[in-house]
N, C-alpha and C positions, 0 to 999 in steps of 0.2 A: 814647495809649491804644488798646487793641488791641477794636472791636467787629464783631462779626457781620452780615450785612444778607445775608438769602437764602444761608447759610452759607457765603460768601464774608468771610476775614476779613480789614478792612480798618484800615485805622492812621490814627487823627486825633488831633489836637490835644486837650490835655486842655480839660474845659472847652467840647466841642464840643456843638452840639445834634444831632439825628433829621437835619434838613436837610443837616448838614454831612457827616454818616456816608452817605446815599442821597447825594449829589451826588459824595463821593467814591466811591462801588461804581459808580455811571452815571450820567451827567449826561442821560442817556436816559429813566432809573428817575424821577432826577427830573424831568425834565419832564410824565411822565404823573401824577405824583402832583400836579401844579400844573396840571395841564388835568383834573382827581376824574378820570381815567382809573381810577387807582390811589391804593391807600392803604396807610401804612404802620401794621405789628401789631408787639407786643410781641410777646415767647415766649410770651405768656400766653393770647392771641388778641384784646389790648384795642388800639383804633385809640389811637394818638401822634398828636401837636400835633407842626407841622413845627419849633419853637421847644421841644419837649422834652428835658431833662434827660437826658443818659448818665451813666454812671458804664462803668470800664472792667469787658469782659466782657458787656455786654447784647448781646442778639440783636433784630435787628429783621430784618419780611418787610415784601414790597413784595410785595402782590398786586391781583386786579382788584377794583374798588371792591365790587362785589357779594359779592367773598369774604370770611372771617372767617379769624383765627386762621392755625394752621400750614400749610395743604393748600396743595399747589400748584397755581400758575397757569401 
């Protein structure tokens, strides 16, 4: 399935979680969201559980812990 991470689109496994979509866009991404450097947002601007639910077509942002939502970091 094809999801979004910082509108970079990236291609995972059906059935994947938040973790598996950031690990596959950066394994960089993720490690700052595993040290609360960063955290990851829906499109909506609501923070995700690294063990959260995709479905194909979501957008997720990785930004700095202190930021919400879509703005960039």
């Amino acid at each position: 399935m094809r999801i979004k991470v910082n509108e970079e689109t990236v291609e995972i496994f059906a059935g994947a979680c938040v973790k598996d979509a950031v690990l596959k866009y950066s394994r960089t991404a993720w490690k700052q969201v595993q040290d609360q450097k960063k955290t990851v947002f829906d499109l909506h601007g609501h923070e995700v559980a690294p063990d959260g639910e995709l479905s194909e077509g979501d957008e997720l942002f990785v930004k700095k812990s202190s930021d919400s939502g879509k703005s960039e970091s």
